[in-house]
N, CA and C atoms of all chains as a GROMACS GRO file, in nm:
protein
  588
    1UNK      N    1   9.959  10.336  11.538
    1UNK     CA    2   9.977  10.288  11.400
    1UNK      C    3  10.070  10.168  11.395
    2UNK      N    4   9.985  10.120  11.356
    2UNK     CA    5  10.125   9.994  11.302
    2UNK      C    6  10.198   9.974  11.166
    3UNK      N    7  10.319   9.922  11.210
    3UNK     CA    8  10.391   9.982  11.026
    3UNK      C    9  10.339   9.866  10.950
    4UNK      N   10  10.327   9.781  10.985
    4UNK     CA   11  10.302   9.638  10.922
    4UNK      C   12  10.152   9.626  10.848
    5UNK      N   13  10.087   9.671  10.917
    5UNK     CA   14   9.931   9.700  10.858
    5UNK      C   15   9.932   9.806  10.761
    6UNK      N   16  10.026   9.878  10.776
    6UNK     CA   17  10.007   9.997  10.682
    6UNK      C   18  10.064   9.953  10.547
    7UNK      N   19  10.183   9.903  10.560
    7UNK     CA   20  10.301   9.828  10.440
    7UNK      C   21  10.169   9.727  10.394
    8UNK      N   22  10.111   9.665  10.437
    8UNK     CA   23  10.099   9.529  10.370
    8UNK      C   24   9.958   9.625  10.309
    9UNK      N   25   9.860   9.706  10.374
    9UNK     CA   26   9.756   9.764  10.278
    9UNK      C   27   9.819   9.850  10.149
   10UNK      N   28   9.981   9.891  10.199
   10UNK     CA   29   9.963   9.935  10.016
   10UNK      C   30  10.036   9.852   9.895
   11UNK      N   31  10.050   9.734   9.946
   11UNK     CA   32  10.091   9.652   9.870
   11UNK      C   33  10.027   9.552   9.777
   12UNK      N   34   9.889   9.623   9.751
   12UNK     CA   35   9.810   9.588   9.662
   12UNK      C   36   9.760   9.722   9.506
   13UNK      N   37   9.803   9.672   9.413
   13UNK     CA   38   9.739   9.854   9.316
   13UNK      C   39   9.610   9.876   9.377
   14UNK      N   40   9.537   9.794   9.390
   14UNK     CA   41   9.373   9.858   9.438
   14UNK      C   42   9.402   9.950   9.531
   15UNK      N   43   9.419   9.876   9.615
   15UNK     CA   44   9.396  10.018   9.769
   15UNK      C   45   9.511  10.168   9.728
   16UNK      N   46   9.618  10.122   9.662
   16UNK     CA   47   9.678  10.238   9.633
   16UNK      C   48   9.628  10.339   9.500
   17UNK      N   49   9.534  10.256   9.414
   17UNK     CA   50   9.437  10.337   9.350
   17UNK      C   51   9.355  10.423   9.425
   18UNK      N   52   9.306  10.339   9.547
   18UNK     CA   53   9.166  10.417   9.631
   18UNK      C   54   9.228  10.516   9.661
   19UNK      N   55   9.353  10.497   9.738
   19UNK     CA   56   9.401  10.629   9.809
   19UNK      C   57   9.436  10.716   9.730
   20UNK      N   58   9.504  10.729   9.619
   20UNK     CA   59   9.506  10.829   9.461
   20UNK      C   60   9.354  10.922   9.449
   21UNK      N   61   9.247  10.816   9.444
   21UNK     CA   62   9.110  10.877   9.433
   21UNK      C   63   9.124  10.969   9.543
   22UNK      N   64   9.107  10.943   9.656
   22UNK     CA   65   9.085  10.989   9.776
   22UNK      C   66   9.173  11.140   9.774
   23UNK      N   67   9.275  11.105   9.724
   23UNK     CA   68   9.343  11.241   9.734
   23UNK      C   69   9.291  11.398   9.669
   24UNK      N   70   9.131  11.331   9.564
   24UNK     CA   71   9.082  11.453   9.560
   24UNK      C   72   8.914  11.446   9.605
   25UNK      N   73   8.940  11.398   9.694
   25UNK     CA   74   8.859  11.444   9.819
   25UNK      C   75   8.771  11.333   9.842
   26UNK      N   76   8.661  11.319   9.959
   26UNK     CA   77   8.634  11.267  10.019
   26UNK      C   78   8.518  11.171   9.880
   27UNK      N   79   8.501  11.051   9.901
   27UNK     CA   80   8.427  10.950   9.848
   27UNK      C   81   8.329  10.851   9.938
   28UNK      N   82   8.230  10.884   9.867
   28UNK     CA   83   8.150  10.691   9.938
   28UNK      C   84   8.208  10.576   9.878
   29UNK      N   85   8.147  10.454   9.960
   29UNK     CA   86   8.214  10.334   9.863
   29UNK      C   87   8.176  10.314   9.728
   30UNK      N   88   8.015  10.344   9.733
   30UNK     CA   89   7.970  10.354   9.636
   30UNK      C   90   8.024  10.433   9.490
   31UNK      N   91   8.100  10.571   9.526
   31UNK     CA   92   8.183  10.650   9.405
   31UNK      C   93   8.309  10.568   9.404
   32UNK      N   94   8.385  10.517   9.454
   32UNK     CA   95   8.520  10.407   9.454
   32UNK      C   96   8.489  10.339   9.347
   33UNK      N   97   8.379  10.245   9.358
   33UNK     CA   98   8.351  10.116   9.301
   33UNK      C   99   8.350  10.143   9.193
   34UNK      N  100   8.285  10.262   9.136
   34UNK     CA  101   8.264  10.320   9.003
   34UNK      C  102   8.365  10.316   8.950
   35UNK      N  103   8.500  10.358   9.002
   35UNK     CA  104   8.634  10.349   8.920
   35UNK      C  105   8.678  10.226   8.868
   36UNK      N  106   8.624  10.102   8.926
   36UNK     CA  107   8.695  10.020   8.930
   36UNK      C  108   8.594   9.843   8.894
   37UNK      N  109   8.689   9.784   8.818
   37UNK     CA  110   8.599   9.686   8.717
   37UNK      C  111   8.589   9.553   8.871
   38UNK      N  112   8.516   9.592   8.922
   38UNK     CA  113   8.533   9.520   9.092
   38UNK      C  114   8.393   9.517   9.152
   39UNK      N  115   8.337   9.388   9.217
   39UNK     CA  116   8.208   9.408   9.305
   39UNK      C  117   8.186   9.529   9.437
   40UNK      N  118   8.110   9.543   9.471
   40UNK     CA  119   8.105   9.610   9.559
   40UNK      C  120   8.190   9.571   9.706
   41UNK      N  121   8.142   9.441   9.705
   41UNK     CA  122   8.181   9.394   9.799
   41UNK      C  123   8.360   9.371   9.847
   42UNK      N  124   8.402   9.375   9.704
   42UNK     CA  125   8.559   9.347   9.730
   42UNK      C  126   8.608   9.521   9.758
   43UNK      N  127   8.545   9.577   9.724
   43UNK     CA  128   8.605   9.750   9.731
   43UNK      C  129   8.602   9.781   9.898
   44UNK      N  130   8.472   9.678   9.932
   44UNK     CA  131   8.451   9.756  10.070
   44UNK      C  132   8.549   9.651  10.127
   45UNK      N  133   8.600   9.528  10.116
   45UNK     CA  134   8.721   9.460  10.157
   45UNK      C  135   8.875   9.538  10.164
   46UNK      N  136   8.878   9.632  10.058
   46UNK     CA  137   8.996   9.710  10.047
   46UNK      C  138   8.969   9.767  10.125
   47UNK      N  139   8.869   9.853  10.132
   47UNK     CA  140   8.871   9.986  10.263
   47UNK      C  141   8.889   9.951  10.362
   48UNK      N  142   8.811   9.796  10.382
   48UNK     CA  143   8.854   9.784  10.546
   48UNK      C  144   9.003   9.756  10.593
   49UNK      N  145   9.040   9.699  10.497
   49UNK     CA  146   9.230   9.671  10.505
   49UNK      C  147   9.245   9.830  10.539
   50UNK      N  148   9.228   9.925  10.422
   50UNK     CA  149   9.251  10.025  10.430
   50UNK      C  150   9.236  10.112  10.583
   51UNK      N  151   9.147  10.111  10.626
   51UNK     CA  152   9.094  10.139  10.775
   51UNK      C  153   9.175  10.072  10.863
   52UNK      N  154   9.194   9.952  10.887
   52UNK     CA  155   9.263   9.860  10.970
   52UNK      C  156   9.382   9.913  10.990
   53UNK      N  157   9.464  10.006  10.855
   53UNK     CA  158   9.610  10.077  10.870
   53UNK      C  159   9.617  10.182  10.920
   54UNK      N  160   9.436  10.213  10.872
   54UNK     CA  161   9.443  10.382  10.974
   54UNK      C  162   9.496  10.502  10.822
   55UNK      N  163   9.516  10.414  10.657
   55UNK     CA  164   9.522  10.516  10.580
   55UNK      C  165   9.389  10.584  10.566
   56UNK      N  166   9.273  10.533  10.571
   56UNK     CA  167   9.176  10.614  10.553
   56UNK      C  168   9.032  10.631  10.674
   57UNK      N  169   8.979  10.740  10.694
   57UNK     CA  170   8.880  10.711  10.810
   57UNK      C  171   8.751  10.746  10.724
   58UNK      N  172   8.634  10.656  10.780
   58UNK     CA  173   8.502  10.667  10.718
   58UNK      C  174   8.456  10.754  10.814
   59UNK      N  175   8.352  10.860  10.762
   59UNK     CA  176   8.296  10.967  10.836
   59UNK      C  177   8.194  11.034  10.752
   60UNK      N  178   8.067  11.009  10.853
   60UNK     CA  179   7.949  11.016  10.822
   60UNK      C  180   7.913  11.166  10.818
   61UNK      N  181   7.833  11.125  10.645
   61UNK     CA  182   7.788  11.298  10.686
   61UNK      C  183   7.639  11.301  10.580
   62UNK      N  184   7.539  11.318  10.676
   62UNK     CA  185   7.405  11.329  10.631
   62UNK      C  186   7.369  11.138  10.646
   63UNK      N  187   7.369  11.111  10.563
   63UNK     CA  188   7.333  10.961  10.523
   63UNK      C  189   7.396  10.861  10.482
   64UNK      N  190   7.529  10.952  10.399
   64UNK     CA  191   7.597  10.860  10.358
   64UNK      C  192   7.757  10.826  10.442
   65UNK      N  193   7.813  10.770  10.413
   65UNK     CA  194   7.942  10.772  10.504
   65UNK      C  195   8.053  10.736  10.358
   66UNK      N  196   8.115  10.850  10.413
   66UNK     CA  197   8.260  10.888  10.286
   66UNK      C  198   8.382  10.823  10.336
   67UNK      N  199   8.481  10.819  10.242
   67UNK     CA  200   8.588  10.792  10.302
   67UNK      C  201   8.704  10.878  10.266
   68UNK      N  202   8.792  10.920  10.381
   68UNK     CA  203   8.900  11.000  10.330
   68UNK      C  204   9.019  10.981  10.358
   69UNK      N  205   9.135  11.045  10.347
   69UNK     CA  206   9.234  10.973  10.338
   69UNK      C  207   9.323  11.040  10.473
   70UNK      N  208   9.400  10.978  10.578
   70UNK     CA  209   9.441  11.016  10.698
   70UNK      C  210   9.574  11.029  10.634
   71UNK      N  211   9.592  11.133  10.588
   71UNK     CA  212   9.774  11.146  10.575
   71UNK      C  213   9.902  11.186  10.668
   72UNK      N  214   9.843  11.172  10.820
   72UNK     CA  215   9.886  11.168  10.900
   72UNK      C  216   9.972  11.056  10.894
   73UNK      N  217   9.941  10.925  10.879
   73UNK     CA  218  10.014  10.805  10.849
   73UNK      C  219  10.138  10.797  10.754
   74UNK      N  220  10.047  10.867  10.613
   74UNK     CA  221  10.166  10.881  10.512
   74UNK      C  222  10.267  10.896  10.567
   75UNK      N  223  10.287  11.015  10.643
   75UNK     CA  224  10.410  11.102  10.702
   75UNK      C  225  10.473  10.993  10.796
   76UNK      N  226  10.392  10.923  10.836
   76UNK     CA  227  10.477  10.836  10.957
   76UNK      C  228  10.568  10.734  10.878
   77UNK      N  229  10.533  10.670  10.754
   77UNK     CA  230  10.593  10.604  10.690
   77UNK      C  231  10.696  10.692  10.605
   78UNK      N  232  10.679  10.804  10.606
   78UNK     CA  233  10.792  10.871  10.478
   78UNK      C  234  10.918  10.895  10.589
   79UNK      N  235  10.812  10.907  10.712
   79UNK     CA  236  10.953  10.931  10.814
   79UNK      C  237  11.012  10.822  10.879
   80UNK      N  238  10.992  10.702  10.853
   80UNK     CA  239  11.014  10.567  10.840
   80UNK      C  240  11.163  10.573  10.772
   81UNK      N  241  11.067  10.586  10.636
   81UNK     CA  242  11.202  10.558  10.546
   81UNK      C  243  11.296  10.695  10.551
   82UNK      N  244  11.226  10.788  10.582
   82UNK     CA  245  11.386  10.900  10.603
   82UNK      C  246  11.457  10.873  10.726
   83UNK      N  247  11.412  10.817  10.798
   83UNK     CA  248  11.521  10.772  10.902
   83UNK      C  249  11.601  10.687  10.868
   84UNK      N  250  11.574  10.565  10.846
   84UNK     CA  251  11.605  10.441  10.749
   84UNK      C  252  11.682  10.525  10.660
   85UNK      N  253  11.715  10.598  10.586
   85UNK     CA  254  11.807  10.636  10.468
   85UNK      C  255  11.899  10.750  10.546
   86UNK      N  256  11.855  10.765  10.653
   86UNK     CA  257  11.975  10.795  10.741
   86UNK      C  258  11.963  10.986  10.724
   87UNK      N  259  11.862  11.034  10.704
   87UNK     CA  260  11.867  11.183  10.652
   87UNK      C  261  11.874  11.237  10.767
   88UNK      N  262  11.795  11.131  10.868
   88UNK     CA  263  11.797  11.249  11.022
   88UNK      C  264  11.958  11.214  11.090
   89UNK      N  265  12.070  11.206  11.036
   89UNK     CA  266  12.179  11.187  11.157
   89UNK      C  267  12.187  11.293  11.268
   90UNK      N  268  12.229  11.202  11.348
   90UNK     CA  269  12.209  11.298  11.491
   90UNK      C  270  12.108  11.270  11.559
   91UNK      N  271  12.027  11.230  11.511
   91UNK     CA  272  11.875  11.148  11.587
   91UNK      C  273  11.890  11.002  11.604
   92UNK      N  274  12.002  10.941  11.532
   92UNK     CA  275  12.010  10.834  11.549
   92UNK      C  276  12.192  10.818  11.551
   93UNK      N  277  12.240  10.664  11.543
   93UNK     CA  278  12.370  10.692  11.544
   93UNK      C  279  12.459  10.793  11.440
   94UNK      N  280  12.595  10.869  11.508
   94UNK     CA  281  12.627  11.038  11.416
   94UNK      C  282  12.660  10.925  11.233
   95UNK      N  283  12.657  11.039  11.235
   95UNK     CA  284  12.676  11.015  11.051
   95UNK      C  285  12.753  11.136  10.962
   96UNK      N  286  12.705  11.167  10.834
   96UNK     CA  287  12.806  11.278  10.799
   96UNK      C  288  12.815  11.464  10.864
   97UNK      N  289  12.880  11.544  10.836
   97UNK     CA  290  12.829  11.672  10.858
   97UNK      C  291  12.672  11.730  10.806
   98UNK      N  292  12.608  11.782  10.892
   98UNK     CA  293  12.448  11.808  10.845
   98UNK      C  294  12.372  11.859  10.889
   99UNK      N  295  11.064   9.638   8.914
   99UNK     CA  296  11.043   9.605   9.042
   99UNK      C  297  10.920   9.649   9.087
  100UNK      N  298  10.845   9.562   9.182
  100UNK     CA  299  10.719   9.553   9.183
  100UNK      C  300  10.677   9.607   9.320
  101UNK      N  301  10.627   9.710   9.323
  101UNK     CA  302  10.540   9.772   9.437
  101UNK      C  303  10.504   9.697   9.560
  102UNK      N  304  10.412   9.587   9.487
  102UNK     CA  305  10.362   9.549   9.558
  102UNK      C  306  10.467   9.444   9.667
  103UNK      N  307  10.528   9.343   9.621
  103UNK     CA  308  10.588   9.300   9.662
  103UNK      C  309  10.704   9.389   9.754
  104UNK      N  310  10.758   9.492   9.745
  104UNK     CA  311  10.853   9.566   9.779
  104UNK      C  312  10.739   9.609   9.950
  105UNK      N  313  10.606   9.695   9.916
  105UNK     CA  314  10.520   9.692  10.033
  105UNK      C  315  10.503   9.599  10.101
  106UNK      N  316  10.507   9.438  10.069
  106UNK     CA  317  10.480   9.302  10.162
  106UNK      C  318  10.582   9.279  10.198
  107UNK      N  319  10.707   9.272  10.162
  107UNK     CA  320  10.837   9.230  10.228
  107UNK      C  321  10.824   9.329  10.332
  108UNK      N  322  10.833   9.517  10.339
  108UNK     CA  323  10.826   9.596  10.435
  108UNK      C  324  10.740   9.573  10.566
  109UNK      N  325  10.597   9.468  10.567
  109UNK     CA  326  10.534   9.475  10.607
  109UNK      C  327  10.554   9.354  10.749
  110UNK      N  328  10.671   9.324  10.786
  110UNK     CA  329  10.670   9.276  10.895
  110UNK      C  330  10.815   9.345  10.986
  111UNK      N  331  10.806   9.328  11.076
  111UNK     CA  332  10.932   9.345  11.209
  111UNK      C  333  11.064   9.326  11.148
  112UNK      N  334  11.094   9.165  11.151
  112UNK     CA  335  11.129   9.115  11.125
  112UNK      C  336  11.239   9.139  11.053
  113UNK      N  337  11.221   9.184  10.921
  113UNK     CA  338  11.235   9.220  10.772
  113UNK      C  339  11.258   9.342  10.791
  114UNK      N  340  11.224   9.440  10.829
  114UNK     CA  341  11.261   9.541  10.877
  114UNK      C  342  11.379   9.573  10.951
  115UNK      N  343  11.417   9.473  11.036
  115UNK     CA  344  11.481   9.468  11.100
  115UNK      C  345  11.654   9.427  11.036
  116UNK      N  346  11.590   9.341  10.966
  116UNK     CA  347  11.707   9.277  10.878
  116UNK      C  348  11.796   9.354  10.776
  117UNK      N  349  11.705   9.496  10.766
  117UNK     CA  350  11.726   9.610  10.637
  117UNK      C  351  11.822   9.650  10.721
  118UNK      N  352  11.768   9.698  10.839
  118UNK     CA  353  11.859   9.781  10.917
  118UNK      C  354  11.976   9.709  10.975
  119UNK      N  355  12.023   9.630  11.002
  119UNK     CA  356  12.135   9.548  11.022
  119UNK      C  357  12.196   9.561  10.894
  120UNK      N  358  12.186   9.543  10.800
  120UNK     CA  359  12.202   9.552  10.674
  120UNK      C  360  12.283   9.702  10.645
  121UNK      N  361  12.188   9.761  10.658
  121UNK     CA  362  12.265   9.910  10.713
  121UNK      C  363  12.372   9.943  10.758
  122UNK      N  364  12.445   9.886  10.835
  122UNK     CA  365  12.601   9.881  10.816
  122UNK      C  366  12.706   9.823  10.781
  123UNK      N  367  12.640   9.727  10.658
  123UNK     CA  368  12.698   9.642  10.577
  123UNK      C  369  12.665   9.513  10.523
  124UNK      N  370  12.710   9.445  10.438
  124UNK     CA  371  12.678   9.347  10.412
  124UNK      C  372  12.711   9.208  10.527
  125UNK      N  373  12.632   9.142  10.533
  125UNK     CA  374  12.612   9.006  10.582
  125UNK      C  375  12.602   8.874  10.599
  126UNK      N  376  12.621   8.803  10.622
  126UNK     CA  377  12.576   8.646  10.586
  126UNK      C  378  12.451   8.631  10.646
  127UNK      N  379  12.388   8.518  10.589
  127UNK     CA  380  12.300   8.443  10.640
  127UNK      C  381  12.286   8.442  10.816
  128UNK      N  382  12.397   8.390  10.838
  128UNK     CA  383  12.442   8.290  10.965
  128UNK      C  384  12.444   8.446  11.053
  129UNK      N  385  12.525   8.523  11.000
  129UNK     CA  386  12.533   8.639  11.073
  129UNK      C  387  12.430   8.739  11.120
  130UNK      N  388  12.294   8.697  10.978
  130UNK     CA  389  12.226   8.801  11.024
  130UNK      C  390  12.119   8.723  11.133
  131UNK      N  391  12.106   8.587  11.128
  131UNK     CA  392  12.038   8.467  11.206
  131UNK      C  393  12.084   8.498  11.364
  132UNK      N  394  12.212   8.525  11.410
  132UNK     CA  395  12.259   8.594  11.497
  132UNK      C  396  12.211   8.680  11.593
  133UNK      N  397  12.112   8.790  11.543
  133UNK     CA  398  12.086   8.904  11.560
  133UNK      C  399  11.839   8.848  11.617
  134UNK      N  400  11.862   8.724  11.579
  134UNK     CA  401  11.735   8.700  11.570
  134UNK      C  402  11.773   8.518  11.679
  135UNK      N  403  11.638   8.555  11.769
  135UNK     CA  404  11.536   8.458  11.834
  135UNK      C  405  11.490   8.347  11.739
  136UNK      N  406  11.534   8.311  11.644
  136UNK     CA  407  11.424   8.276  11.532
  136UNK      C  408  11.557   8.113  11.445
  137UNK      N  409  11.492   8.035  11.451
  137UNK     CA  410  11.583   7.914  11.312
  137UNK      C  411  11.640   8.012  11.201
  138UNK      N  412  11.744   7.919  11.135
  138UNK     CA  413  11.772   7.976  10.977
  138UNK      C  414  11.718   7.964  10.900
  139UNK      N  415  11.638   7.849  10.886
  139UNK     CA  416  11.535   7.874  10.767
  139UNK      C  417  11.440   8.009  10.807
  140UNK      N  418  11.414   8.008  10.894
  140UNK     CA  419  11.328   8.140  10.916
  140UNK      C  420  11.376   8.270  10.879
  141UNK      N  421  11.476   8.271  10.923
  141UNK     CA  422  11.570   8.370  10.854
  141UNK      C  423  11.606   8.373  10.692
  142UNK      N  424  11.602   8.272  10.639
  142UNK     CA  425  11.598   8.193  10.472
  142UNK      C  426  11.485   8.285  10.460
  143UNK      N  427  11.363   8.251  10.464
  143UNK     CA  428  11.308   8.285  10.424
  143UNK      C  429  11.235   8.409  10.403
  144UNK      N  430  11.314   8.490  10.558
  144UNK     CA  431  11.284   8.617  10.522
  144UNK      C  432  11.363   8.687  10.431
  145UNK      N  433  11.488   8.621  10.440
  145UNK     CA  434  11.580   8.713  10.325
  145UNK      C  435  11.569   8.677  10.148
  146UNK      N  436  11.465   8.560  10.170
  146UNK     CA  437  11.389   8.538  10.042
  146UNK      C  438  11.337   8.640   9.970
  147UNK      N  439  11.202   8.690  10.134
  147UNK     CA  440  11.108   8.758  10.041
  147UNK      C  441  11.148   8.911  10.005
  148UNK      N  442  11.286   8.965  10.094
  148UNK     CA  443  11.342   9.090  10.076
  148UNK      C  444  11.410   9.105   9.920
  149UNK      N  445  11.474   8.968   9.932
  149UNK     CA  446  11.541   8.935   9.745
  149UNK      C  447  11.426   8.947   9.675
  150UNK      N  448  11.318   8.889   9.674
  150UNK     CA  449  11.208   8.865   9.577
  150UNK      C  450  11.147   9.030   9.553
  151UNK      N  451  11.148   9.070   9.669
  151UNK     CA  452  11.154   9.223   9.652
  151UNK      C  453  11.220   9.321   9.582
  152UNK      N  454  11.374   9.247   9.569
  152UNK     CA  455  11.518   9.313   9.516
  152UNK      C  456  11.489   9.439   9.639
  153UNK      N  457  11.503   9.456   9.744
  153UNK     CA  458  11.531   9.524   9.827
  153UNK      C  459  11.676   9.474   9.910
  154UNK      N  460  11.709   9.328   9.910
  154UNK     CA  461  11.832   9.316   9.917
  154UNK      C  462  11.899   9.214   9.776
  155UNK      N  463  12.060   9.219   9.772
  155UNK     CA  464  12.087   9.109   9.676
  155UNK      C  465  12.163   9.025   9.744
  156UNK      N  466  12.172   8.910   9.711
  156UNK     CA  467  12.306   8.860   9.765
  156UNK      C  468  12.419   8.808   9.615
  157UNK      N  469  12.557   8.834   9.695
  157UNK     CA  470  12.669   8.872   9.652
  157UNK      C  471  12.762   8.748   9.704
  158UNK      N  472  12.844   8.681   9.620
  158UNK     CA  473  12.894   8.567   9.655
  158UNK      C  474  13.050   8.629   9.705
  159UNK      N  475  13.097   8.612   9.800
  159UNK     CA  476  13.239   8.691   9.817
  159UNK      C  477  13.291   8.538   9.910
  160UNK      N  478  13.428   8.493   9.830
  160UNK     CA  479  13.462   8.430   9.824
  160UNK      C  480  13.388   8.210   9.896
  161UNK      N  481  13.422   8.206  10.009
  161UNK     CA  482  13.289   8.097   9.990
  161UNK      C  483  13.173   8.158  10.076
  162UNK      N  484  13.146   8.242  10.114
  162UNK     CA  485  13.003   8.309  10.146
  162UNK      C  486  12.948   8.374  10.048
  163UNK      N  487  12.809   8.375  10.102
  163UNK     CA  488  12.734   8.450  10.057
  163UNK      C  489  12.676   8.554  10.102
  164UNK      N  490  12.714   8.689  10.090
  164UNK     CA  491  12.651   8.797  10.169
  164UNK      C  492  12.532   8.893  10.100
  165UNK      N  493  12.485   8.896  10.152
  165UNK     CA  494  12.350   8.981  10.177
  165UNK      C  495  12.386   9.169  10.155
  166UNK      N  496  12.315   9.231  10.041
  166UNK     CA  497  12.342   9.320  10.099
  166UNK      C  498  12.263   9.456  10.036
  167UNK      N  499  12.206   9.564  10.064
  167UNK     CA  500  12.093   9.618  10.077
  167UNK      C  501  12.090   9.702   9.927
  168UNK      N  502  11.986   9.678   9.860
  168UNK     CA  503  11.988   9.779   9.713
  168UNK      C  504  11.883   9.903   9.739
  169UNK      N  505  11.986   9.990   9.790
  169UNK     CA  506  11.905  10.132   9.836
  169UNK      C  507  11.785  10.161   9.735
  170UNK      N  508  11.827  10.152   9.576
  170UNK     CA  509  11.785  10.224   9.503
  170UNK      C  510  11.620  10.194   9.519
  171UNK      N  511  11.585  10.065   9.545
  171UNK     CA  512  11.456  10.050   9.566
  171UNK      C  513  11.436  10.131   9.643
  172UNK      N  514  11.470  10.119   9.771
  172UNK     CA  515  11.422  10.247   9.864
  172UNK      C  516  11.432  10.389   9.814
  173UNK      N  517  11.489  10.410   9.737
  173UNK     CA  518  11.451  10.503   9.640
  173UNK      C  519  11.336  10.505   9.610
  174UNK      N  520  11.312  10.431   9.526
  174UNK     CA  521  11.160  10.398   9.446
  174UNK      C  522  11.061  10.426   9.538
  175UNK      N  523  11.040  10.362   9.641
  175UNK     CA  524  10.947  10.394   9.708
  175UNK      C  525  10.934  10.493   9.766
  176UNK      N  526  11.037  10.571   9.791
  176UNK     CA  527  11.033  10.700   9.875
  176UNK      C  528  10.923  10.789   9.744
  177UNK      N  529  11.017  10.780   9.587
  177UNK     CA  530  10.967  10.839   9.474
  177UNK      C  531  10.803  10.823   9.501
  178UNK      N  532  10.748  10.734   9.552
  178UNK     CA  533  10.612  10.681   9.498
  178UNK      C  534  10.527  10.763   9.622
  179UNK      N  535  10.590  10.780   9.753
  179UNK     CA  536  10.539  10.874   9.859
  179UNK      C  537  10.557  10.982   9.810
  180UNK      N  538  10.639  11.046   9.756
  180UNK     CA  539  10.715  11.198   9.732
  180UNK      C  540  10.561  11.234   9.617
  181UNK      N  541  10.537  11.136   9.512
  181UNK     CA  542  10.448  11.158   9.418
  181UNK      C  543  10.305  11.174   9.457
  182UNK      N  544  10.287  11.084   9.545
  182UNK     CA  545  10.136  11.054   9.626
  182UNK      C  546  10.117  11.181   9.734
  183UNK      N  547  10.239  11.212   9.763
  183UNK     CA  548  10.185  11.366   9.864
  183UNK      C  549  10.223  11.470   9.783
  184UNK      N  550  10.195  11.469   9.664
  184UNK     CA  551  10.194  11.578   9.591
  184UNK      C  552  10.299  11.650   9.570
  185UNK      N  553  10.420  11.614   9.608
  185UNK     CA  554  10.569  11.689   9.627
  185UNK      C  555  10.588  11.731   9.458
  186UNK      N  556  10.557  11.629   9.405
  186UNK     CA  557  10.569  11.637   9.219
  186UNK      C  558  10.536  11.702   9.149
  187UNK      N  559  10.436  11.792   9.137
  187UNK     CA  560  10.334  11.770   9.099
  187UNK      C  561  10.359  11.874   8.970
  188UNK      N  562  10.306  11.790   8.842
  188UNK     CA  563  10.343  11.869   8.708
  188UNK      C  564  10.420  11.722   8.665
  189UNK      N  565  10.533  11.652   8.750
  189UNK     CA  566  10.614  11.573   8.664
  189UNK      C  567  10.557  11.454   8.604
  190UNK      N  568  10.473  11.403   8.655
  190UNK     CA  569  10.361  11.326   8.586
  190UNK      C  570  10.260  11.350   8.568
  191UNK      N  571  10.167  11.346   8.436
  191UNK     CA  572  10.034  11.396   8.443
  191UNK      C  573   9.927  11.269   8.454
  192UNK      N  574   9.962  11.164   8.380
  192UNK     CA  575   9.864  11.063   8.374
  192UNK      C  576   9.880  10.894   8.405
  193UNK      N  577   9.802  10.864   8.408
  193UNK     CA  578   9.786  10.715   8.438
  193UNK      C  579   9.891  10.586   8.384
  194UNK      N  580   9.985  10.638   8.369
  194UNK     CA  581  10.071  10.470   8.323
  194UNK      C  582  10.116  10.389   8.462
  195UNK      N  583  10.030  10.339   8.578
  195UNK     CA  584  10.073  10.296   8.659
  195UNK      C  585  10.109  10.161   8.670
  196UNK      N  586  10.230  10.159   8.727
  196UNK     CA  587  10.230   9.985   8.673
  196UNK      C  588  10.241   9.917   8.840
   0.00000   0.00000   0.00000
């Protein structure tokens, strides 16, 4: 994972809309687009940013290919910033009692 | 303070890097240029896009200018992971996303 691909895909509302959708359950591009006053073509531009970060994986099932959301990543970034805010001391340089 | 921008400043090394130096205090320019391979304008300009972020401010202390980190955003964003993995859930019900 890279942090940089991941930061810069959610730094658009679109893709952080998609991933909202996504969170109740798996979508084609085709159901995305529906949400959103957008061509087809720019939705499937988000996903691929989206993909490129590794927030979401496309996975085929029957005919169509869905997309869902890898929250495996999330976690890598929340544990980003909980390190960064210093919650893990002791894992990094000591800090308060904890 | 704007999401998006707060996700694009996060989204390089660099800048990242600069948070965390930051992390044990405030800085100068010159000082944090120090710590980096890289010109001062390059450094300018990353501590541009972290300000433009308001992820850092700078603070005039006597004839410097130091640099220095406004957690609370990192707050914010942690809030916006904490919400997106469902940690919340009940405290917001609907769509005012800005």
């Amino acid at each position: 994972m890279s942090l940089n691909n991941v930061f810069k895909a959610l730094s658009d509302n679109t893709r952080r809309e998609i991933l909202k959708l996504l969170q109740g359950g798996d979508l084609t591009a085709g159901e995305i687009a529906e949400h959103f006053a957008m061509t087809k073509p720019s939705i499937s531009h988000h996903l691929n940013v989206l993909k490129q970060a590794n927030l979401v994986q496309d996975v085929r099932k029957g005919q169509n290919i869905y997309y869902s959301l890898n929250t495996t990543v999330f976690q890598e970034v929340v544990c980003w910033f909980y390190d960064f805010l210093g919650c893990s001391d002791g894992r990094k340089n000591d800090g308060d009692e904890g």
